[in-house]
C-alpha positions as CSV (number, residue, x, y, z in Angstrom):
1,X,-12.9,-7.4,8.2
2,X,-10.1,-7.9,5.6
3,X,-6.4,-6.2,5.5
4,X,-4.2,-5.9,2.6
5,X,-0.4,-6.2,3.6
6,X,2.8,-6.7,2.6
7,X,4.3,-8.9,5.4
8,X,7.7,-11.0,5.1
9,X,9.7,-12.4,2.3
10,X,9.7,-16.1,1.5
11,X,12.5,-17.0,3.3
12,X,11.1,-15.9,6.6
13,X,13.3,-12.3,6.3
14,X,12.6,-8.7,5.3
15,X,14.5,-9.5,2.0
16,X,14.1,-12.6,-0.8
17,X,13.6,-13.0,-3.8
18,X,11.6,-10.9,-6.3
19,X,8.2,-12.0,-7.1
20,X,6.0,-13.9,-4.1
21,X,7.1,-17.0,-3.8
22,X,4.9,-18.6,-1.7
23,X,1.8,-16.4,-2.4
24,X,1.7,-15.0,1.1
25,X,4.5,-12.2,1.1
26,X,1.8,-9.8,0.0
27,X,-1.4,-10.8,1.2
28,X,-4.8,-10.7,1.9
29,X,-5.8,-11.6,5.6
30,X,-8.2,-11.5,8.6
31,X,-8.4,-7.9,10.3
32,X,-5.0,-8.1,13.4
33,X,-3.5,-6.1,15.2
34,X,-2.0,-2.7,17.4
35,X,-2.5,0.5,15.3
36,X,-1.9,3.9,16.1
37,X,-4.2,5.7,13.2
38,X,-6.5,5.6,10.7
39,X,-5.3,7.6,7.4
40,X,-8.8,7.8,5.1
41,X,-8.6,9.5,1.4
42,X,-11.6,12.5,2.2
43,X,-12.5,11.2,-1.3
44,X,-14.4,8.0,-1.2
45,X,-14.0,7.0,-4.6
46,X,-10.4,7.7,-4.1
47,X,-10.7,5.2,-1.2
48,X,-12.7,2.4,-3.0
49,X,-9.8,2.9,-5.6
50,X,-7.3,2.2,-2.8
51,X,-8.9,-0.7,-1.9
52,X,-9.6,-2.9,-4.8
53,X,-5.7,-1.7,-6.3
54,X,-4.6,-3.2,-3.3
55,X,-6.2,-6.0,-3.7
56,X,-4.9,-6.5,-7.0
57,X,-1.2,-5.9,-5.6
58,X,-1.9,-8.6,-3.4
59,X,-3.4,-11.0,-6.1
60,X,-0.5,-10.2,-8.9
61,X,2.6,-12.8,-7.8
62,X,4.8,-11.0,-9.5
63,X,5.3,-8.4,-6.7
64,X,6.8,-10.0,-3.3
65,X,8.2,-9.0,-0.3
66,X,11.8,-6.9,0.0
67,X,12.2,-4.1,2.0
68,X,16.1,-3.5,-0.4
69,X,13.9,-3.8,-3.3
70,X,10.8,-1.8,-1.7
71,X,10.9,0.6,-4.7
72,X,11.1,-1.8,-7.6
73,X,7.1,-1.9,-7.4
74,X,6.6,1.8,-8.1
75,X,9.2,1.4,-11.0
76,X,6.2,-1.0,-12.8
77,X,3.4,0.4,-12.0
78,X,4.3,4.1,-12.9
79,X,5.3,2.3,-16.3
80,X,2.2,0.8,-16.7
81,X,-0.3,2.8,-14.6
82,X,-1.8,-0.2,-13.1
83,X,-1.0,-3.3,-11.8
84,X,-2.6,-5.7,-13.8
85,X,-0.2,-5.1,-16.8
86,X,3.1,-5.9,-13.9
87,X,4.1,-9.1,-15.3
88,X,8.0,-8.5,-14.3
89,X,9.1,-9.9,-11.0
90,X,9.0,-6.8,-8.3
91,X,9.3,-6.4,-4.3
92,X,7.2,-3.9,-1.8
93,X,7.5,-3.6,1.8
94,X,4.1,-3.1,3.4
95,X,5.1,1.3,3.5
96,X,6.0,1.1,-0.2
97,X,2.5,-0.9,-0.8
98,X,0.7,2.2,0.2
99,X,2.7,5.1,-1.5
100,X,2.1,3.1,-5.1
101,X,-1.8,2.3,-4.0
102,X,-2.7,5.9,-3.3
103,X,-0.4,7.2,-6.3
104,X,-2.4,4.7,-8.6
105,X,-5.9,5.3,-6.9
106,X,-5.4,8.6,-7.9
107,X,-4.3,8.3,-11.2
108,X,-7.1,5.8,-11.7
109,X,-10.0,9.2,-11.5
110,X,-7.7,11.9,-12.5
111,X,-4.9,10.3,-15.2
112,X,-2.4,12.1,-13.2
113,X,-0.3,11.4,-10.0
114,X,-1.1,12.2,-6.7
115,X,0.2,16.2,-6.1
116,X,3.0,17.0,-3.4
117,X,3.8,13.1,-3.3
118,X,6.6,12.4,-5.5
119,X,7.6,8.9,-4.7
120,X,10.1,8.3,-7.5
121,X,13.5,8.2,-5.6
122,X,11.9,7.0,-2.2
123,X,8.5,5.6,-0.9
124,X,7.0,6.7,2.0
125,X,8.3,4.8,5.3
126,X,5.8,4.2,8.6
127,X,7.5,6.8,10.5
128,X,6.9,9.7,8.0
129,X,3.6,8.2,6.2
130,X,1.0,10.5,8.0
131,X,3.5,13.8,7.0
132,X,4.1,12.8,3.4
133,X,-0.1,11.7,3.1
134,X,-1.1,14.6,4.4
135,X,0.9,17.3,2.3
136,X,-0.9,16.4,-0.7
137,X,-4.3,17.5,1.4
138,X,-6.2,14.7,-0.3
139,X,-6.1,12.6,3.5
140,X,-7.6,13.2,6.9
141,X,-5.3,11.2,10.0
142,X,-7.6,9.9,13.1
143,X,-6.4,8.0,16.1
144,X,-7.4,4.7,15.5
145,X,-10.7,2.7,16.9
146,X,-11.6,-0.4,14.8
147,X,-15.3,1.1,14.9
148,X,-14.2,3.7,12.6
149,X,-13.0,1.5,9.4
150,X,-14.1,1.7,6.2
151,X,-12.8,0.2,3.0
152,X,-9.8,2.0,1.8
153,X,-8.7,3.4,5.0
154,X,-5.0,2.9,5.7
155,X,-4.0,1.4,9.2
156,X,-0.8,2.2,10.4
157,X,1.5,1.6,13.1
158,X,4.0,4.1,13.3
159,X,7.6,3.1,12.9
160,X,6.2,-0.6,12.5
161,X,3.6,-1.4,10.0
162,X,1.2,-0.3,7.8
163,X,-1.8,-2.3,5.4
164,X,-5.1,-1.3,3.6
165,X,-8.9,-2.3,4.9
166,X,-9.9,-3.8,1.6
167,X,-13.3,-5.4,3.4
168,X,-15.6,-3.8,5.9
């Protein structure tokens, strides 16, 4: 099982330089970890699109780690719609990861942005993630049990951490 999470900045902090420096700020790793829930799209297409944009966040090394920065990220990808075409040196934290994954999953199947989730002046945080997902009634929240995964699920760890299953 595979994770998709934005984790520390190159200089060991929560803030450094834009961009990933070493190509492990955003990452893809080995399945870890305490979570609290499972947040799942009820759409599964919606959730395959979660997963492989995340992946693609975590392959494009123009977007790093910096929680100051978390927003820069969004800035891009609602320019461009997609990550691919993010070729300017950007920062997520691992919260702001998963507001721009599900805004552009969406957007992916319905050319528009995901309703009741404006993220333009903030990005969700890991303590109000599962209030902000759920407003847009696109999400369903289960206590977590690693059994229960599926690609495109979002793990999180309230207050803490948060990352995408990309890999069963």
């Amino acid at each position: 099982m595979k994770l998709v999470q934005a984790s520390i900045a190159e200089n060991g902090t929560i803030n450094g330089l834009a961009g990933d420096q070493t190509t492990k700020e955003v990452n893809i790793s080995n399945f870890y970890g305490k979570w609290d829930f499972i947040i799942r799209f009820k759409n599964k297409e919606l959730a395959d699109n979660l997963a492989t944009i995340a992946i693609a966040i975590a392959n494009n090394n123009y977007i790093g780690y910096g929680q100051f920065k978390r927003n820069t990220l969004w800035k891009y990808a609602k320019k461009y719609h997609c990550i691919r075409d993010i070729k300017v040196k950007c920062c997520c934290d691992c919260s702001s990861l998963v507001s721009v994954g599900v805004n552009l999953a969406y957007y992916a199947k319905y050319e528009k942005w995901l309703p009741n989730y404006n993220i333009d002046v903030n990005a969700c945080t890991t303590a109000n993630m599962i209030g902000k997902l759920t407003k847009t009634d696109m999400f369903e929240v289960m206590a977590f049990n690693k059994n229960n995964l599926k690609r495109g699920d979002i793990v999180l760890r309230v207050g803490k951490h948060t990352a995408v299953i990309v890999e069963e």
